[in-house]
C-alpha positions as CSV (number, residue, x, y, z in Angstrom):
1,X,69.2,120.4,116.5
2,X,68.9,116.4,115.7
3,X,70.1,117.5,112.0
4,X,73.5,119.4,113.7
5,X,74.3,116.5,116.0
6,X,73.7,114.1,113.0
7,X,75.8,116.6,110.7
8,X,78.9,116.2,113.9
9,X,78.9,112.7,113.7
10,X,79.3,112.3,110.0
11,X,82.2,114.7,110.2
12,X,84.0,112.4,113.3
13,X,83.1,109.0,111.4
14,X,84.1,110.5,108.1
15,X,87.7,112.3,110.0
16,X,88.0,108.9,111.1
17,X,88.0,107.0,108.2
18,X,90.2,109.4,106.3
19,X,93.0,108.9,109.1
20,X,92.4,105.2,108.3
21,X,92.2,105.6,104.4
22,X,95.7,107.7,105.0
23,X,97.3,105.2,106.9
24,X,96.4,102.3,104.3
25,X,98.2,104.9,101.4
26,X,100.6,105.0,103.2
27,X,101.1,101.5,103.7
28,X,100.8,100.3,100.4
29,X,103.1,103.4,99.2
30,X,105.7,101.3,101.5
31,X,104.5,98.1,100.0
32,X,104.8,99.2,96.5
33,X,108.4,100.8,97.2
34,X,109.4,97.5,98.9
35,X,108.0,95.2,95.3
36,X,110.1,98.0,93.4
37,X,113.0,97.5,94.9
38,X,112.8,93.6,94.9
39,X,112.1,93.9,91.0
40,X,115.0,96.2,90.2
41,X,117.4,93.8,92.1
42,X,115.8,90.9,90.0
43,X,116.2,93.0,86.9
44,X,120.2,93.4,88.5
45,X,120.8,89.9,88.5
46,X,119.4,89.0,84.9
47,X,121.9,91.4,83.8
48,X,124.4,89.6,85.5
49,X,123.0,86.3,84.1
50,X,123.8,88.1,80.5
51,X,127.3,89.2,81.2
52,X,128.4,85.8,82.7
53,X,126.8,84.0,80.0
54,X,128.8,85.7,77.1
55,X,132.6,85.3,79.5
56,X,134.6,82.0,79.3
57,X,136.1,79.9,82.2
58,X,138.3,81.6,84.6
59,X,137.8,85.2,83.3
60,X,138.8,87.6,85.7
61,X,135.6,89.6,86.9
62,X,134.9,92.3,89.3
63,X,131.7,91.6,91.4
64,X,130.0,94.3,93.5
65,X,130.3,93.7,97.3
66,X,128.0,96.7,97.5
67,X,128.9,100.4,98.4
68,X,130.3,100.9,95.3
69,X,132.8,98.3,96.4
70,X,134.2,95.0,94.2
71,X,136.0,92.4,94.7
72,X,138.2,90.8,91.7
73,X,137.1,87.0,91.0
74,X,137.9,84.0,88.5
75,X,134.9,82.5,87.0
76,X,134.9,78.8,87.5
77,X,131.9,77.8,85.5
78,X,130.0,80.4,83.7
79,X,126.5,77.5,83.5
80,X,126.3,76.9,87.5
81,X,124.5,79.7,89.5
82,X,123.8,79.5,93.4
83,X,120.4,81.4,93.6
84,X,118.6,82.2,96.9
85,X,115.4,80.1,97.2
86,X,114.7,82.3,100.8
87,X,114.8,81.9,104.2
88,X,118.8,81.5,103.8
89,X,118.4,79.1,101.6
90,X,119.9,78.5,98.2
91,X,120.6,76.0,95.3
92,X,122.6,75.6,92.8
93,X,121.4,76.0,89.1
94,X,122.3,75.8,85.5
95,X,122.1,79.7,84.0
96,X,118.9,78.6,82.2
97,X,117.6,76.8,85.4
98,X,118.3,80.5,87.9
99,X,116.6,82.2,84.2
100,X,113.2,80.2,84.8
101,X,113.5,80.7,88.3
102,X,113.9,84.5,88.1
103,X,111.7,84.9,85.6
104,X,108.9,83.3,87.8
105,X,109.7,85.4,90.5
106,X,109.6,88.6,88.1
107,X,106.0,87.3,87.0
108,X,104.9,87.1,90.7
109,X,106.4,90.5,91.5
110,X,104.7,92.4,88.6
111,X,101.4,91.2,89.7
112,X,102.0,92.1,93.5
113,X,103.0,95.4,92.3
114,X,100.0,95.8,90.0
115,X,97.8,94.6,92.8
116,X,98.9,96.9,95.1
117,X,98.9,99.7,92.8
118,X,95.2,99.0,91.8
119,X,94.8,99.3,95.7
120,X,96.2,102.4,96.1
121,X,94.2,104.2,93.1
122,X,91.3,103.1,94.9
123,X,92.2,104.0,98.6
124,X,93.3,107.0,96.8
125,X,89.6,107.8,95.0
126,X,88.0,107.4,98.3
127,X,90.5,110.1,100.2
128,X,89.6,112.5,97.5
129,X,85.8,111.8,97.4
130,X,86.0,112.0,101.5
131,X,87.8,115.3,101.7
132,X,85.7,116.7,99.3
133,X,82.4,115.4,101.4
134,X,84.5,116.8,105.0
135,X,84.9,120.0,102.9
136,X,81.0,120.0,102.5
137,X,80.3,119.4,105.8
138,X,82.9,121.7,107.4
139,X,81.7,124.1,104.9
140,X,78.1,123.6,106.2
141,X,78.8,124.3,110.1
142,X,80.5,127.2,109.7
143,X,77.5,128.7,108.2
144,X,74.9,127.5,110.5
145,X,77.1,128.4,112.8
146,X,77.3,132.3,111.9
């Protein structure tokens, strides 16, 4: 009887921990969408950074106002970039200045996103190795149960 009540409260502790496991995937799966994003919109804006370096003063452009939406614009000096430092705060910056600058920030953003992936391999080993363990277990009532 000690062995069944012992074999009840593995199963609740280990049901437990797999809700909690889950709920950690499934936070860093939001974490790791969120880097993603941030690194394809830094990826955007060094593309930018390369077709504004190559255009001369007061070339017409069209910049995205987003929605698939632009507005038509004169560039007034193709080496002087205003880039966001956060917080609603930004600075202006030579081209090669806002290059460094996003360049850092694509550093730090690859090692948050390998970071959190490394996380999420291992939060995802222990889900598998604790269902297979509450399989076991589950498996192991029913038959003493019968």
């Amino acid at each position: 009887m000690a062995q069944r009540a012992q074999a009840e409260e593995e199963l609740r502790r280990l049901s437990m921990e797999m809700r909690y496991l889950e709920q950690t995937a499934d936070a860093l799966q939001q974490r790791i969408s969120m880097v993603n994003s941030a690194l394809t919109d830094i990826n955007y804006a060094n593309m930018t950074l390369d077709g504004i370096e190559k255009e001369k003063e007061n070339t017409e452009m069209l910049v995205p106002i987003g929605g698939s939406s632009y507005v038509k614009v004169k560039l007034a000096d193709a080496n002087k970039v205003i880039i966001g430092l956060g917080s609603g705060v930004s600075v202006e910056q030579t081209l090669s200045q806002a290059r460094i600058t996003l360049k850092e920030r694509l550093d730090e953003l690859e090692k948050t996103m390998h970071a959190a992936q490394q996380q999420f391999s291992q939060v995802a080993e222990r889900i598998n190795t604790g269902r297979g363990r509450l399989e076991t277990l589950l498996s192991s009532a029913r038959e003493g149960k019968q």
